[in-house]
C-alpha positions in Angstrom: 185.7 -43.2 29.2 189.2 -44.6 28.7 192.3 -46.6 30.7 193.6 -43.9 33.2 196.3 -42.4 31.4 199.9 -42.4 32.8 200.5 -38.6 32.1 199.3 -36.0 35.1 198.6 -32.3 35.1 198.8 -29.7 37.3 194.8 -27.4 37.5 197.0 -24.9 35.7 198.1 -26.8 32.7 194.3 -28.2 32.3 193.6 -24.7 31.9 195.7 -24.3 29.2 194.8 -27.4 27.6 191.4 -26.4 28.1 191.7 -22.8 26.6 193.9 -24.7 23.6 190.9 -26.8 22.4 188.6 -24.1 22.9 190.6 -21.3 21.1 193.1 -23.2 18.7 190.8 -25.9 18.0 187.2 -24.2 17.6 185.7 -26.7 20.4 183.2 -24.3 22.1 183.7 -24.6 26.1 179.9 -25.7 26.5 180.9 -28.7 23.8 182.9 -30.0 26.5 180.9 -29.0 29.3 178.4 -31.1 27.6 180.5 -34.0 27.1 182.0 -34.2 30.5 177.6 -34.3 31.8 177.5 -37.0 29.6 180.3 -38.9 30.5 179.6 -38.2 34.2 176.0 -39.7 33.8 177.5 -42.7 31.8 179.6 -43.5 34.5 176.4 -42.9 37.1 174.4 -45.0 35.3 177.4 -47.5 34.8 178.3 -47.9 38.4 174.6 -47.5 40.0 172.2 -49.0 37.8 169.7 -48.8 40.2 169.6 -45.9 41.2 166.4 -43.7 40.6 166.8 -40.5 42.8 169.7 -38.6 41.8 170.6 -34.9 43.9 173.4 -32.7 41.8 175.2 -30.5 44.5 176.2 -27.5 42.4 178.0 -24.6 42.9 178.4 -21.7 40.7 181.5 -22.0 38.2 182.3 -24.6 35.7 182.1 -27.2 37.8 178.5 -26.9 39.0 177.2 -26.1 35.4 179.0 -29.9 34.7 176.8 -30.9 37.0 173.4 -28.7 35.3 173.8 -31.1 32.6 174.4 -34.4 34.4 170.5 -33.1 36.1 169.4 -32.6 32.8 170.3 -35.7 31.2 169.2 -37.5 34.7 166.2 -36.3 34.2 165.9 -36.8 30.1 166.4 -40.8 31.2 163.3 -40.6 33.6 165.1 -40.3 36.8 163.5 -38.0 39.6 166.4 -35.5 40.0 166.9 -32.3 41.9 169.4 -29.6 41.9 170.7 -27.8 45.4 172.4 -24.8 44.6 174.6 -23.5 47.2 175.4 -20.1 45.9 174.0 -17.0 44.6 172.1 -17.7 41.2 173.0 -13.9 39.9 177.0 -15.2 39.7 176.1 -18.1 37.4 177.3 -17.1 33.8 178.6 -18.2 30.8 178.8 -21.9 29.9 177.6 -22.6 33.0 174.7 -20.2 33.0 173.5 -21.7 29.1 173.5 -25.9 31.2 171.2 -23.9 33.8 169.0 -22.3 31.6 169.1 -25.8 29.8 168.3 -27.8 32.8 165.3 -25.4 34.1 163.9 -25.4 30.3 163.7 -29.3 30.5 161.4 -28.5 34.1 164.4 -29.4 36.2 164.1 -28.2 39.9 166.4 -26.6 41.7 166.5 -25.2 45.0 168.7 -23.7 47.4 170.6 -25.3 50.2 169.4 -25.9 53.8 171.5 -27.6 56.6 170.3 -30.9 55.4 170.3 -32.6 51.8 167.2 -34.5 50.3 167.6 -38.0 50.7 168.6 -39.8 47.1 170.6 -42.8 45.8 173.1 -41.4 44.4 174.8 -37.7 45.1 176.6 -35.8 42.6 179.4 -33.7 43.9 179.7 -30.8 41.0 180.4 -27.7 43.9 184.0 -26.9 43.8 186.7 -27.7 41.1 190.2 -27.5 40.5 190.3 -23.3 41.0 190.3 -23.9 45.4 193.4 -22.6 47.0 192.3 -21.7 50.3 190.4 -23.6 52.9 186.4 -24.4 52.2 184.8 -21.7 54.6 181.1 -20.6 55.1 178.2 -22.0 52.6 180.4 -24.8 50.7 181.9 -25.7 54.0 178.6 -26.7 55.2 177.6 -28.0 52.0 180.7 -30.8 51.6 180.1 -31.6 55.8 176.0 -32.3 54.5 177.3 -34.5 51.5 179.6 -36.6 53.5 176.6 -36.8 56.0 174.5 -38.3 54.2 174.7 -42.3 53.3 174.3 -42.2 49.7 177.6 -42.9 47.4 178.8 -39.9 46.3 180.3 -39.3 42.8 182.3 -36.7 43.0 182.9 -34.2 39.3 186.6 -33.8 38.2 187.9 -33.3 41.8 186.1 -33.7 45.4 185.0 -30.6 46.8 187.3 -28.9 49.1 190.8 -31.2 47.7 193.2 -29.3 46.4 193.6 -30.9 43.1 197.7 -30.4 42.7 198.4 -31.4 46.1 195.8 -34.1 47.1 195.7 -32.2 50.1 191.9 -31.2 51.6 191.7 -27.8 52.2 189.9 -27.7 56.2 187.5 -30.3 54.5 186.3 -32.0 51.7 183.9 -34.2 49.9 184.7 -38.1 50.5 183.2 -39.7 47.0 183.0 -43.5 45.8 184.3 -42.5 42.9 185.6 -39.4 40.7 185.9 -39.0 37.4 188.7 -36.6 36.2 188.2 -34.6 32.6 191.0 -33.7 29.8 194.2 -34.7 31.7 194.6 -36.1 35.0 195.3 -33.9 38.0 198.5 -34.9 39.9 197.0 -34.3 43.4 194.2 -37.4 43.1 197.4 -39.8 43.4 198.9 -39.1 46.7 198.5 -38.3 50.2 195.5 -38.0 51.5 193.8 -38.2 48.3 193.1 -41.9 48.4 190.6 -41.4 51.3 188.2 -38.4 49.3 188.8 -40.2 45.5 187.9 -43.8 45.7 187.6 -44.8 42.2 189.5 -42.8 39.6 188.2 -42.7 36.2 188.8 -40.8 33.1 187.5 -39.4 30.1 189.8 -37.4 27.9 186.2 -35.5 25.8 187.4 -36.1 22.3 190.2 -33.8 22.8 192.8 -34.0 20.1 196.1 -35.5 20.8 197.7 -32.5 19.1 196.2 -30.5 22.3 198.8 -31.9 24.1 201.8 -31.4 22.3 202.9 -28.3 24.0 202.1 -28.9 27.2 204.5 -30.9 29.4 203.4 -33.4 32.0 204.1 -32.3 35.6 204.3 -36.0 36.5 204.2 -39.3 35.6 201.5 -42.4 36.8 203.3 -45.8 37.0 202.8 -49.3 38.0 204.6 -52.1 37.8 203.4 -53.6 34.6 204.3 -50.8 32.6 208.0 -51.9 33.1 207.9 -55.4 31.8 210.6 -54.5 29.0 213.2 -53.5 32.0 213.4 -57.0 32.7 213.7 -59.5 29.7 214.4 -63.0 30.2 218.0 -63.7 31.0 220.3 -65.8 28.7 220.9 -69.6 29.2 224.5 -69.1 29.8 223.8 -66.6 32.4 226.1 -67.4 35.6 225.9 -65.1 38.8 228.6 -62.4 38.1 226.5 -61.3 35.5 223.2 -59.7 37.7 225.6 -58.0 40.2 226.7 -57.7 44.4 224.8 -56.0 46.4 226.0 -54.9 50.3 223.8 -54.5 52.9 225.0 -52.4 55.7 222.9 -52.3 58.7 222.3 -53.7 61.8 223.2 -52.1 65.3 222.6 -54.0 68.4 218.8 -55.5 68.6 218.3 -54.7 65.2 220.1 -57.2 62.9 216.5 -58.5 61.1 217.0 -55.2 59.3 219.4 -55.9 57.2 218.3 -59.3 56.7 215.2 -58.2 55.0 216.6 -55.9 53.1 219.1 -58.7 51.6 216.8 -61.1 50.8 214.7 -58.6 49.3 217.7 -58.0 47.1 218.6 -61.4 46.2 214.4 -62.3 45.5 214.2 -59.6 43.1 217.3 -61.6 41.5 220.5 -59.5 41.9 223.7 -62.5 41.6 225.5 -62.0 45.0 224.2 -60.1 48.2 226.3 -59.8 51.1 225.5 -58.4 54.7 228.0 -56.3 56.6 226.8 -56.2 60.0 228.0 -55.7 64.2 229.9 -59.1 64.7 227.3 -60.1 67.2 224.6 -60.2 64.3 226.6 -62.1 62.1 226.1 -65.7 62.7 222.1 -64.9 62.9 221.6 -63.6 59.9 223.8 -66.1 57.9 221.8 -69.4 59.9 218.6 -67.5 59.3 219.4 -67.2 55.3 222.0 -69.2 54.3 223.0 -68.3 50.8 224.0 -64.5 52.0 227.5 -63.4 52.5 227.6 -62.1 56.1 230.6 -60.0 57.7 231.3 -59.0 61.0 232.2 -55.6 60.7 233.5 -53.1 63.3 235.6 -50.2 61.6 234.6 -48.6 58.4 237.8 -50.0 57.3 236.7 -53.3 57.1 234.4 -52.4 54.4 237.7 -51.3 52.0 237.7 -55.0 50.3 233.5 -55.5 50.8 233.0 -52.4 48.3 235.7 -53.2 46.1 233.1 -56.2 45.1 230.2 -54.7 45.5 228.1 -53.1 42.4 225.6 -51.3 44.9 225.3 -50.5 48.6 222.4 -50.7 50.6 223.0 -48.5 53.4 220.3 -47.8 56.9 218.1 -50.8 58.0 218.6 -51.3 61.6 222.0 -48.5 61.0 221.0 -46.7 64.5 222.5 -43.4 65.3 225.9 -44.4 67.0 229.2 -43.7 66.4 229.6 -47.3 64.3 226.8 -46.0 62.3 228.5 -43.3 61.6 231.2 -44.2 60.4 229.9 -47.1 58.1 227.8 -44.1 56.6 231.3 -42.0 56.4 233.3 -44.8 54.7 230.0 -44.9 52.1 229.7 -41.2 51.4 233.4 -41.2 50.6 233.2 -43.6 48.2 232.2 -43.6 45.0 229.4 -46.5 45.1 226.3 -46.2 44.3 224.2 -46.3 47.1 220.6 -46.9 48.4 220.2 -44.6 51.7 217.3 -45.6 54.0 216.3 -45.2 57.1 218.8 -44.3 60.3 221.6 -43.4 57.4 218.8 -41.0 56.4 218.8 -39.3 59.8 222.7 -39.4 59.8 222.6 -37.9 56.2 220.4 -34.9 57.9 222.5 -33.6 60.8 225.1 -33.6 57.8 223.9 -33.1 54.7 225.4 -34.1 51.4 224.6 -33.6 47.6 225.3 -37.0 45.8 224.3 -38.1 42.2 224.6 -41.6 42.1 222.4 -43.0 44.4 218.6 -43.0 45.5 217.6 -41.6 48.8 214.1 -43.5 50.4 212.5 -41.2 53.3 209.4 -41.6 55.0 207.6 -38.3 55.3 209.4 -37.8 58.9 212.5 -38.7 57.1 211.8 -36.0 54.9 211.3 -33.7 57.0 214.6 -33.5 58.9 216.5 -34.0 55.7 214.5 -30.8 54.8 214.2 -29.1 58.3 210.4 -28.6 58.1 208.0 -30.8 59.9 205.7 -33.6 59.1 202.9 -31.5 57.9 204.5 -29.2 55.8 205.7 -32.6 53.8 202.3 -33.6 53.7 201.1 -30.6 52.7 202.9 -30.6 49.3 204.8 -33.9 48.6 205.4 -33.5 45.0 207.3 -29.8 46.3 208.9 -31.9 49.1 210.2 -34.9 46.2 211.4 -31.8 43.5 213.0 -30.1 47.3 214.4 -33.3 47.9 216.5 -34.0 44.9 217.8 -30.0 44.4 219.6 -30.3 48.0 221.0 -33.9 47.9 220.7 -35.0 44.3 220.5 -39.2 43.0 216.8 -39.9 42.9 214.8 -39.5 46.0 211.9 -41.5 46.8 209.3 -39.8 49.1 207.1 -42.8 50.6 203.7 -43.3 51.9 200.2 -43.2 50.1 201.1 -42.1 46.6 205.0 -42.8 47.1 206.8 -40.5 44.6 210.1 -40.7 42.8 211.6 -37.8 42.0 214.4 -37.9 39.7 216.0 -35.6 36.6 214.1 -37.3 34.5 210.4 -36.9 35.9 208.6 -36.9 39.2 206.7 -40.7 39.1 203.5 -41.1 41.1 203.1 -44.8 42.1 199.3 -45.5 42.3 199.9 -49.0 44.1 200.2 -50.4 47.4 197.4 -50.5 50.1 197.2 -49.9 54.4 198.9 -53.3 55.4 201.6 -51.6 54.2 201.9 -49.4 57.7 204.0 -52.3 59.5 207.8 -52.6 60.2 210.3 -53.8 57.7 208.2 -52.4 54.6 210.7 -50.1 53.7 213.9 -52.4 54.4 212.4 -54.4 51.9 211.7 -51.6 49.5 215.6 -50.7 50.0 216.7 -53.9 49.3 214.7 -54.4 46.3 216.0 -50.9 44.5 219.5 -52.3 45.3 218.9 -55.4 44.0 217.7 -53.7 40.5 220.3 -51.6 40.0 222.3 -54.5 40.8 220.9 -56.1 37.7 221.9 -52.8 35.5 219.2 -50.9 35.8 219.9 -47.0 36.3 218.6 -45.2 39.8 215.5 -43.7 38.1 214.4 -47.2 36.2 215.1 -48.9 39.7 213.3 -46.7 41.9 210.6 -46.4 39.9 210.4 -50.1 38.5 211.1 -51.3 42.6 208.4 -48.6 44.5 206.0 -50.0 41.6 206.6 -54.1 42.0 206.9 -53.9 46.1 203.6 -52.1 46.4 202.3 -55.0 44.0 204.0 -57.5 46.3 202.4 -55.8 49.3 198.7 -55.9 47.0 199.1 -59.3 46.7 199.6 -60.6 49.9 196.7 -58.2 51.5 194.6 -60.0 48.8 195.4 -63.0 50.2 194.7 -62.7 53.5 193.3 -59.2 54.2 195.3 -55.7 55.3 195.5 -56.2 58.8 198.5 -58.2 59.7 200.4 -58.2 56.5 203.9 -58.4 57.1 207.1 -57.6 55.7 208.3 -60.9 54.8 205.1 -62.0 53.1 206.5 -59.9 50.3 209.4 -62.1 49.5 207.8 -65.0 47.2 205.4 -62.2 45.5 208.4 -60.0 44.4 210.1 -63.0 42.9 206.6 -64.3 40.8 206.3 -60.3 40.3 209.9 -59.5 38.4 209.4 -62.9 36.2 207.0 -62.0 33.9 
């Protein structure tokens, strides 16, 4: 077992690096079924070393005879262990039928399934693998509603039962584990959407395959976190002066809504761009200078009053608190015809939808409803397939678009990024005025769209860790973020 690597796969192109180590490389396919046993009863072993009644779930395929051998070896180490096969016997063949035959020549028991499961300390989850493209129906239905009946920690073998392993995404149920260790290359869907509540603990193990394996098979996507960017931001020069880590404008703030923007440009100026300014409705103005003194605020009615702000300005920050009215349309006008590049959040999101617009130099930042009308599909369909919805995203409107929620992705012409941070104190106002103002505030500092989305999703969810840790989920707010993202982008 190994550091989760930051490449990720789609079940097709584990196939192929599967079928490359078996046929290019001479590794015989029940080799690495019997590695990925062993390395499934290491980690079992590992994380319950108490435990003396282990139940394998298996199913039929590949995945079941992973779990044959993690009985097997069970069993070898003196545990009592028993095997509930859910399917027909006659269909287990190949590898899978030689870690049977294995298993039942070491005196392992199996037996079939009821609508109950033996009681055990730990379950092993070896039904379904990555192969599932339609919803769990019948037998393994009622199999992965029995597993997640009982109270036993479940681990579950490559992928939980019933989760569709490129999309994260369970199809009509699946198997809720405490943790899940993933084989050969990491599949893309146990990093987003509603993955995190069926994973819990991701581990790897790559089985001894050679690195050369890999060299003709492309990532579909990329797993980041904050610390891998530590060379994005080097320590700045003692004659550094403020001109030097750029101006970003805020534009935001309709009537009732001016703390929007005011996040957003503190966000900007904590993450340590030079200048930050605020255009806002004239009402607002006053507030949000008293309420942080060292940002520029303008009262701004017309779209032509931003002419001499953009001028100055080395990125725009266009949405928080924007609203949907005919002054928020025209701020969002006077930015699309310019040539700035721009961070597009929230109501300018909604705008951009009833209008749409394909522009490079930006980074678009939608919430999955966002998404959706920028796409005209629903929620769901979103959810359904968010790394389609991020690749979607960026052919119709270009820059780099950032789908957010569990698993935000970036999406970019570089690579589609999976951030594998943040927690549920995130779900509270303001989050994502602060994740605008932070991107602007990067790219402020020189760094391109794709470096400053990814870097800026990656440090605010670390923020947002760090101040649940503090004080627990519940109640974390937007704000709390502010002193975290500065300690957080000074290494």
């Amino acid at each position: 077992m190994s550091e989760l690597p930051e490449k990720l796969y789609s079940a097709q192109k584990v196939r192929e690096l599967d079928r490359i180590a078996i046929e290019q490389f001479d590794i015989p396919g029940y080799e690495l079924m019997r590695r990925a046993g062993r390395a499934s009863f290491e980690l079992l072993r590992a994380r319950w070393a108490t435990a003396r009644n282990v139940l394998v779930v298996a199913g039929t395929g590949n995945n079941g005879g992973d779990g044959y051998v993690i009985a097997r070896l069970a069993k070898e180490a003196g545990m009592n262990t028993r095997v509930v096969q859910r399917g027909n016997i006659g269909r287990i063949r190949g590898d899978a039928g030689s870690a049977r035959d294995d298993y039942l020549a070491a005196g392992g028991l199996e037996e079939g399934f009821g609508k109950r499961l033996p009681g055990a300390d730990v379950v092993v989850d070896a039904l379904l693998g990555t192969g599932l493209e339609d919803n769990v129906r019948g037998a393994p239905k009622t199999a992965i509603e029995a597993i997640n009946a009982q109270e036993a920690p479940v681990l579950a073998v490559d992928v939980p039962s019933g989760l569709h392993s490129d999309t994260g995404v369970p199809l009509g149920v699946a198997v809720r584990a405490r943790c899940t260790i993933s084989f050969i290359g990491l599949k893309q869907g146990l990093f987003t959407g509603l993955a995190a509540d069926h994973c819990g603990e991701i581990v790897f193990d790559g089985l001894g395959i050679p690195p050369e394996v890999f060299e003709t098979v492309s990532p579909s996507a990329h797993r980041v976190e904050s610390a891998q960017f530590g060379d994005w931001l080097a320590p700045r020069p003692r004659t550094s002066h403020k001109g030097h880590f750029g101006h970003v404008l805020v534009i935001g703030g309709e009537r009732g809504m001016a703390g929007a923007p005011r996040m957003a440009a503190e966000a900007a100026a904590r993450v340590g761009a030079g200048l930050v300014s605020v255009a806002t409705k004239p009402a607002h103005a006053a507030f949000v200078n008293i309420m942080r003194p060292e940002l520029m605020v303008h009262p701004v009615e017309r779209a032509a009053d931003l002419r001499p702000l953009l001028k100055r300005a080395t990125v725009v920050a266009i949405g928080p608190g924007l609203g949907q009215t005919d002054w928020s349309r025209a701020m969002l006008g006077a930015i699309l015809d310019s040539t700035s590049p721009a961070v597009i959040d929230a109501d300018a999101l909604n705008l951009l939808a009833s209008d749409p617009l394909r522009r490079e130099n930006g980074v678009l930042t939608p919430h999955p409803g966002e998404a959706a009308r920028l796409l005209g599909m629903n929620t769901k369909t979103i959810q359904q397939d968010r790394y389609g919805a991020v690749m979607l995203l960026r052919e119709r409107y270009g820059g780099v678009c950032v789908l957010k929620g569990a698993g935000t992705l970036i999406g970019s012409s570089e690579r589609i990024a999976v951030c594998t941070g943040g927690n549920p104190g995130m779900a509270s106002g303001g989050m994502g005025d602060v994740l605008g103002g932070v991107i602007a505030g990067l790219m402020a500092q020189g760094l391109s769209a794709p470096q400053a989305a990814e870097l800026g999703v990656c440090v605010h969810a670390a923020a947002a860790d760090r101040a649940a840790a503090t004080r627990g989920e519940r109640g974390v707010l937007a704000t709390d973020l502010f002193d975290h993202l500065q300690l957080l982008v000074n290494p």
